[in-house]
C-alpha positions as CSV (number, residue, x, y, z in Angstrom):
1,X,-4.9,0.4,-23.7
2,X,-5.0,3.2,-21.3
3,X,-8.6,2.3,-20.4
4,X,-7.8,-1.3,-19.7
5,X,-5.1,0.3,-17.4
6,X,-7.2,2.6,-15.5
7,X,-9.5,-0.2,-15.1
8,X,-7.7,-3.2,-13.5
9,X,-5.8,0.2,-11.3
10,X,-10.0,0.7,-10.3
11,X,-10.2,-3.4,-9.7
12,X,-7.2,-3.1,-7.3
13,X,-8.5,-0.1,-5.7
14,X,-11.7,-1.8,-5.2
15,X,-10.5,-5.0,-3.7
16,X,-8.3,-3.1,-1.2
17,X,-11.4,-1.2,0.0
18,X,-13.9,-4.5,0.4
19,X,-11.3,-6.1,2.1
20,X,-11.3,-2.9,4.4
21,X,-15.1,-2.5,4.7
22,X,-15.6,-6.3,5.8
23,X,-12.9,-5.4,8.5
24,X,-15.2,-2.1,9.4
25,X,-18.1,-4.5,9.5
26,X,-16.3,-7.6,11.5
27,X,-14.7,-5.0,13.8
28,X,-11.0,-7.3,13.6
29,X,-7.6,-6.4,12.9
30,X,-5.7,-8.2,9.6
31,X,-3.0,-10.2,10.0
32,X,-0.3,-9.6,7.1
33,X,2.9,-11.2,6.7
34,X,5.6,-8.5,5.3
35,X,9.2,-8.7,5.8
36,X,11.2,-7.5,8.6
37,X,14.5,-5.8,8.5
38,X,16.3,-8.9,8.9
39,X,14.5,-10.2,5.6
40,X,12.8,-12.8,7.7
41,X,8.7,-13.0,7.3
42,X,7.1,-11.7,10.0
43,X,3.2,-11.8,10.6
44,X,2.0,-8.1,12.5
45,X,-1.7,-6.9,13.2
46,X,-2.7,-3.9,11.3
47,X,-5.0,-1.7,12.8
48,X,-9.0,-1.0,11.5
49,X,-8.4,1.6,8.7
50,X,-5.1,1.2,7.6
51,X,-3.2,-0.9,5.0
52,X,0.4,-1.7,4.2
53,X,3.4,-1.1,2.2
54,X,6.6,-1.6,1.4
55,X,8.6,0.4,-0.5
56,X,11.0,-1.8,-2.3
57,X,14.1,-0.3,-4.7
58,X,17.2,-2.8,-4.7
59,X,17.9,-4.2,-1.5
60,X,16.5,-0.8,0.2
61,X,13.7,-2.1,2.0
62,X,10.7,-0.1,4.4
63,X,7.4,-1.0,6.2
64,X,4.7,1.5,6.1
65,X,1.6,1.5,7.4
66,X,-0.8,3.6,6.3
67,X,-4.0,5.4,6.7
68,X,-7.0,4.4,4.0
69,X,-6.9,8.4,3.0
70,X,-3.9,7.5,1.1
71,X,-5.5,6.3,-1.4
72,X,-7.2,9.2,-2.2
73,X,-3.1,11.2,-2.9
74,X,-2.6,11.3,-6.1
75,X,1.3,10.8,-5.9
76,X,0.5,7.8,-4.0
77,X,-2.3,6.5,-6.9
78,X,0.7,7.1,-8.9
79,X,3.3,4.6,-6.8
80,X,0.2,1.9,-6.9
81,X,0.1,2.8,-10.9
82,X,3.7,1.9,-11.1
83,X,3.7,-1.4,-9.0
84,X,1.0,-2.9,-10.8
85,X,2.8,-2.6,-13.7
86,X,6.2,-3.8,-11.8
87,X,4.5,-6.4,-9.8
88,X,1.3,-7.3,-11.4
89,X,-2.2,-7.7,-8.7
90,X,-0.8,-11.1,-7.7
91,X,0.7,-9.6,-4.6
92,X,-0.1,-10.8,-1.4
93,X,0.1,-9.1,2.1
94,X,1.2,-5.7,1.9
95,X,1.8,-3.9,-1.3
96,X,5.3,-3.7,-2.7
97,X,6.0,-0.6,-4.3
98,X,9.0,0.1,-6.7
99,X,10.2,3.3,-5.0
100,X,13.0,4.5,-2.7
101,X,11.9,4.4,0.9
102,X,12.8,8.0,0.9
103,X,10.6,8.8,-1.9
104,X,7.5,7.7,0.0
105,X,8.4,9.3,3.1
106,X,8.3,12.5,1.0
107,X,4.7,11.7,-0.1
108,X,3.7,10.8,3.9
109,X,5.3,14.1,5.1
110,X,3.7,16.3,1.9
111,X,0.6,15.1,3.1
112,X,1.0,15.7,6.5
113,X,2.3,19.2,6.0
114,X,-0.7,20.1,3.6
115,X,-3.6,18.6,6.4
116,X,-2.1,20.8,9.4
């Protein structure tokens, strides 16, 4: 069971990062629809080399974005680990992730602490 895990967790890895190389080769920005803070959709440009995600725990609602090197952080892996199995890979748009806004902003400023 654990195989089959880490497996479709590779699949979604992978399909985040040929989405990305086609934009490196086309040279455009992505269009995603997340949601605002008013809980109305809202369609925003995301920028070569990034993704996002929203970290999603009750009505507590945030809107990352986020550099591709992410998804080489371990505690972020770990968020993606747990949405797949909240969500399922049948999301659309950004990534919803079952945390605490907080809880990622840790992981954002960890990172940037540890790169200076």
């Amino acid at each position: 069971m654990e195989v089959t895990k880490k497996l479709r967790l590779k699949n979604l890895i992978s399909k985040v990062l040929k989405g990305v190389l086609f934009l490196e080769r086309s040279k455009v920005y992505v269009r995603v629809r997340s949601i605002g803070d008013d809980d109305e959709e809202t369609a925003t440009i995301v920028p070569e080399g990034y993704f996002v995600v929203i970290a999603m725990h009750g009505d507590e609602r945030k809107r990352f974005v986020l550099e591709l090197e992410y998804l080489r952080d371990s505690r972020f892996m770990k968020l993606l680990e747990e949405a797949k199995e909240e969500y399922g890979y049948q999301q659309e748009g950004a990534i919803a992730v079952p945390c605490r806004p907080q809880e990622l902003e840790k992981i954002i400023e960890n990172r940037c602490n540890t790169s200076l």
